[in-house]
C-alpha positions in Angstrom: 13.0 165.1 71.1 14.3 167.7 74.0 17.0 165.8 76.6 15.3 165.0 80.1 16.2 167.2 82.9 18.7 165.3 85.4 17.0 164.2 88.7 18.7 166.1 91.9 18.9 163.6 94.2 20.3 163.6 98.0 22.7 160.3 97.1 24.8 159.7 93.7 22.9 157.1 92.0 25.8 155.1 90.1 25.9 152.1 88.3 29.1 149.3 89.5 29.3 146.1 87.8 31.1 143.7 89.8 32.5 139.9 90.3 29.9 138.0 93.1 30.8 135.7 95.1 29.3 132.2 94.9 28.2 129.2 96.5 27.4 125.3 95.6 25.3 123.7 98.1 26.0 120.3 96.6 28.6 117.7 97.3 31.3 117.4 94.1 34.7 116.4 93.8 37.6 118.8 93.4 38.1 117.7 89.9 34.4 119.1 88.8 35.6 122.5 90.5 35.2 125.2 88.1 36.1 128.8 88.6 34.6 131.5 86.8 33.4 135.1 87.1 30.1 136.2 88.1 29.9 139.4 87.0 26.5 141.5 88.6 25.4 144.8 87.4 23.6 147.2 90.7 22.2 150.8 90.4 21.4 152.6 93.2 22.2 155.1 95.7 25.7 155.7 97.3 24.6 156.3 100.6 28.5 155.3 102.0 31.7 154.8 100.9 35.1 154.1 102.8 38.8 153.4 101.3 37.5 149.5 100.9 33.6 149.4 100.6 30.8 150.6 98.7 27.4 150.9 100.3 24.4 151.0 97.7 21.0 151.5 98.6 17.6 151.0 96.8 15.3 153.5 98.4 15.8 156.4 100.6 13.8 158.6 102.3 15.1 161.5 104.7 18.4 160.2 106.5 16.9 157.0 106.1 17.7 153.7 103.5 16.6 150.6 102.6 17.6 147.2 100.7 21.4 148.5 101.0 23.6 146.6 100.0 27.7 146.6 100.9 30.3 145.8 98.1 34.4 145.6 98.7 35.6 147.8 96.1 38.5 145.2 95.4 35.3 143.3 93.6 33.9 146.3 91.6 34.9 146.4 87.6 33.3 149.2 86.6 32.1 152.3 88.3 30.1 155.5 87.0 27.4 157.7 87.7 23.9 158.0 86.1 
């Protein structure tokens, strides 16, 4: 079976996985505290990035994005590019 061409496209389409943050909206006691990773995989489109911050995008078109989303890199795991 021949390999698929690779797209050209105007941003790097990468894939981070990453520890979220999270929330309880509950009442508990600090003894029923537990911490533990949320690790998140996004792919999408690295429309920005700065020495601290990743910004990912779904959808572009033109100079124009949508559904971004911004990520401290201090929280990404793994990096690379699709």
């Amino acid at each position: 079976m021949p390999r698929k061409k690779k797209q050209n496209y105007k941003y790097p389409l990468i894939e981070i996985t990453w520890d979220d943050a999270e929330v309880t909206n509950h009442w508990e006691t600090t003894a029923e505290t537990i911490v533990t990773d949320a690790m998140v995989t996004t792919v999408g489109f690295l429309v920005k990035e700065t020495d601290t911050h990743l910004v990912i995008a779904s959808t572009y078109a033109d100079d124009l994005t949508n559904a971004r989303i911004q990520i401290p890199k201090a929280m990404v795991k793994t990096r690379k590019t699709i």
